[in-house]
C-alpha positions in Angstrom: 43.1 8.9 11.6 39.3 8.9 12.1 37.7 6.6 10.7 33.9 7.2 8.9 31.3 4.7 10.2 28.7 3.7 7.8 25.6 1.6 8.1 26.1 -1.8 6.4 23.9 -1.5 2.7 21.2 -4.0 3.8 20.8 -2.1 7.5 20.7 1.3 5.2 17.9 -0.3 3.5 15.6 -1.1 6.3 16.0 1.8 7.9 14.7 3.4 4.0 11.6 1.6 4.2 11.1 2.4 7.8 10.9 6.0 7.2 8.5 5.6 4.0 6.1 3.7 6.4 4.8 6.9 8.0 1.0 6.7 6.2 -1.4 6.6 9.3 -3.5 4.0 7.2 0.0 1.8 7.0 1.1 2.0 10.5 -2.4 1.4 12.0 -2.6 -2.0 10.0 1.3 -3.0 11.4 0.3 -2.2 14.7 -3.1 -4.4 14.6 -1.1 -7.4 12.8 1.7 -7.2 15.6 -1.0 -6.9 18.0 -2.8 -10.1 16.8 0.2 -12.0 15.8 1.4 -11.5 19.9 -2.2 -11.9 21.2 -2.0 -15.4 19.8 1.0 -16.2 21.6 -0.5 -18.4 24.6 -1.0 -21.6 23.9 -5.4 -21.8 25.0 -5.8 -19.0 22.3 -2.9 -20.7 19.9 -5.2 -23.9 20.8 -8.2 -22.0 19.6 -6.8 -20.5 15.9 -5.3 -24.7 15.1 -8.4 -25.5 15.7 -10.4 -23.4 13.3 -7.2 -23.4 10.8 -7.6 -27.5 11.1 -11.8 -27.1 10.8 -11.0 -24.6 7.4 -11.5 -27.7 4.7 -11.3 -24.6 1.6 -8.0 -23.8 3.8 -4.3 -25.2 2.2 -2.0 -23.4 4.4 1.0 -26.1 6.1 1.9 -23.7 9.1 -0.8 -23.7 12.0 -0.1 -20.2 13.8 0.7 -16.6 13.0 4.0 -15.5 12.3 5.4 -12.7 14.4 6.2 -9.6 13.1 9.4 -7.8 14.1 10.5 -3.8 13.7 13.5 -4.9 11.7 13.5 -8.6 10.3 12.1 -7.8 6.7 12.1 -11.0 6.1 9.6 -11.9 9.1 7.5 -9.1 8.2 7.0 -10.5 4.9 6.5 -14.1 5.6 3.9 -12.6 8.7 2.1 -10.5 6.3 1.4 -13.5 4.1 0.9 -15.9 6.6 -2.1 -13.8 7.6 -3.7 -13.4 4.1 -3.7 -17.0 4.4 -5.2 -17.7 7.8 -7.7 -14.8 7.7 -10.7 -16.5 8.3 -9.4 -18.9 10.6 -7.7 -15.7 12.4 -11.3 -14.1 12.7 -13.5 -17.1 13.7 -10.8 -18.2 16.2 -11.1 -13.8 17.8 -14.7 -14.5 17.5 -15.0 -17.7 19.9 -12.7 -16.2 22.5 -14.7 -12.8 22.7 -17.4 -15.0 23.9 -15.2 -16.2 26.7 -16.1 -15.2 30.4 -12.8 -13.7 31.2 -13.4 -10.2 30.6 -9.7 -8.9 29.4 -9.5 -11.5 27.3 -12.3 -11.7 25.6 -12.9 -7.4 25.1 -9.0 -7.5 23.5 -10.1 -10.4 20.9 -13.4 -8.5 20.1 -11.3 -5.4 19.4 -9.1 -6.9 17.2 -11.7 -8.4 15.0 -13.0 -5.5 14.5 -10.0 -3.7 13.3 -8.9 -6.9 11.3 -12.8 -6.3 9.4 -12.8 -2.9 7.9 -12.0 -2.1 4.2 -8.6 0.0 5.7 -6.8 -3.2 6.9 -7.8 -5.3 4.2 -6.4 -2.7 1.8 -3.4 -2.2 3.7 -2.7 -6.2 4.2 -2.5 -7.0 0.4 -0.7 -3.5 -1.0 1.6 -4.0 1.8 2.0 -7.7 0.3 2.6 -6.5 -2.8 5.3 -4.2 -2.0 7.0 -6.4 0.7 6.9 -9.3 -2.1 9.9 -6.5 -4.3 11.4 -5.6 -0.8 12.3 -8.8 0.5 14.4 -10.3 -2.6 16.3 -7.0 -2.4 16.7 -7.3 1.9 18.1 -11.2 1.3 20.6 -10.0 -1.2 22.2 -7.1 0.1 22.8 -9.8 2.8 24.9 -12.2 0.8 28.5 -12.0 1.9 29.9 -11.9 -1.7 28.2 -8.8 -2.8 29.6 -5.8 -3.9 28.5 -1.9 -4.2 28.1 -2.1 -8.0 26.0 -5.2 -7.3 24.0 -4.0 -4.8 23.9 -0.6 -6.4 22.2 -3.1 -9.9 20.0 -5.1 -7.0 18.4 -2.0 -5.6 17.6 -0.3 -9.5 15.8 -3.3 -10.5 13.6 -2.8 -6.6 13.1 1.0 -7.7 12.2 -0.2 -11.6 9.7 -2.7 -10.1 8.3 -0.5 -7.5 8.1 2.7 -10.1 6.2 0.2 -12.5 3.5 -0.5 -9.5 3.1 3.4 -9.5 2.7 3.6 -13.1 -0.2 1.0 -13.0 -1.5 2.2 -10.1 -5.1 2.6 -11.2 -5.1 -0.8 -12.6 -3.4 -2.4 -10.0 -5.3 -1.3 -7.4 -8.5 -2.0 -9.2 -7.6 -6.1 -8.9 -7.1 -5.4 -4.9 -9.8 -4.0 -4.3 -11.5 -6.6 -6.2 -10.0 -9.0 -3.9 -10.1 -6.7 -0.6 -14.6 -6.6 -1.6 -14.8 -10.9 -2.2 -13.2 -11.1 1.6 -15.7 -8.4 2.9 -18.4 -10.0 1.6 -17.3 -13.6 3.3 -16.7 -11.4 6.4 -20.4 -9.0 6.3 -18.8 -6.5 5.3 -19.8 -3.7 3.0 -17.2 -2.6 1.1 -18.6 0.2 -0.9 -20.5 1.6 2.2 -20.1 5.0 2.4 -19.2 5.5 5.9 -15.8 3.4 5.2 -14.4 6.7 3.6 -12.8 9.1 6.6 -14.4 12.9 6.1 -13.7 15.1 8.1 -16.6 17.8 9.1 -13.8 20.6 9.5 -10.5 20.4 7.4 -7.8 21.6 9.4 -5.2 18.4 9.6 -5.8 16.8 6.2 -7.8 17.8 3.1 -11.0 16.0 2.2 -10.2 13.5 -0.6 -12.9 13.7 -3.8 -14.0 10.5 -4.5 -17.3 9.1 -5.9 -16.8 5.5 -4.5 -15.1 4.2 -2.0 -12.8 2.4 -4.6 -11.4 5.7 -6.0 -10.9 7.1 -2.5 
């Protein structure tokens, strides 16, 4: 008799949000946190971020480096995600010493990634992915637990969907109190959030439609 393999309900789970993370905005942001998380993995640059963590006196975070962010840990990617809301500024005055440094490689790399870290896209992106992180990762820890059952993880993952279907109802709303947020850490960074060039238009429409939008906020 054959038997039927199955994924284990917390493995099933991760490999859910995996495929819902296919926005191009979404993946972009991943890909420059994993990319800044790992370019502070020496310990000169590591040297460089405690440094302007340590210097940050309006800064109360206890942990003194980045946390890495892995393809499957949900957990991690949580705990990186919100470790970099908190060092942010830090984060971007430590990439902006070391792109002054002689070494050409090294330097060009932490000049890229402060740019990508300072647009309005990865701001956005960093705090809704927050948000929705902050309902994934109670679920992800217990579908984990070795005493749970189907029913019970069945009940844990309606009250995820209930929580998550509520952020979609208040969307508008909701989003209006990030991007509140995502335009106060613009302005201590320079930039212009409701600038107009920060919405993507394309001059011919074949891949993707044009989204109306009077503000950059609605877009």
């Amino acid at each position: 008799m054959k038997e039927l393999y199955v994924h284990c309900s917390s493995h099933s789970f991760k490999l859910g949000v995996s495929d819902v993370c296919s926005l191009q905005s979404v993946r972009n942001f991943v890909g420059t946190l994993k990319s800044t998380c790992d370019y502070f993995g020496t310990p000169k640059r590591q040297n460089v971020l405690k440094t302007e963590i340590l210097s940050d006196n309006n800064l109360s975070a206890k942990s003194h480096r980045l946390v890495k962010m892995y393809p499957t840990r949900w957990g991690e990617r949580h705990d990186s995600v919100i470790q970099c809301m908190d060092l942010l500024s830090p984060t971007v005055a430590a990439l902006e010493k070391i792109s002054e440094w002689e070494n050409g490689d090294t330097s060009s790399a932490a000049a890229r990634l402060k740019q990508s870290i300072c647009t309005v896209g990865f701001q956005v992106c960093l705090r809704v992915t927050a948000q929705v992180l902050s309902i994934c990762l109670p679920l992800s820890r217990q579908l984990q637990t070795k005493n749970l059952d189907l029913a019970g993880a069945l009940h844990r993952a309606a009250e995820a969907e209930e929580s998550l279907q509520h952020l979609s109802n208040e969307a508008d709303a909701g989003f209006r109190k990030i991007f509140n947020q995502v335009s106060k850490a613009c302005e201590d960074f320079g930039i212009d959030a409701n600038a107009a060039n920060t919405r993507r238009i394309s001059r011919r429409q074949v891949h993707r439609a044009n989204m109306p939008a009077e503000s950059v906020e609605e877009y």
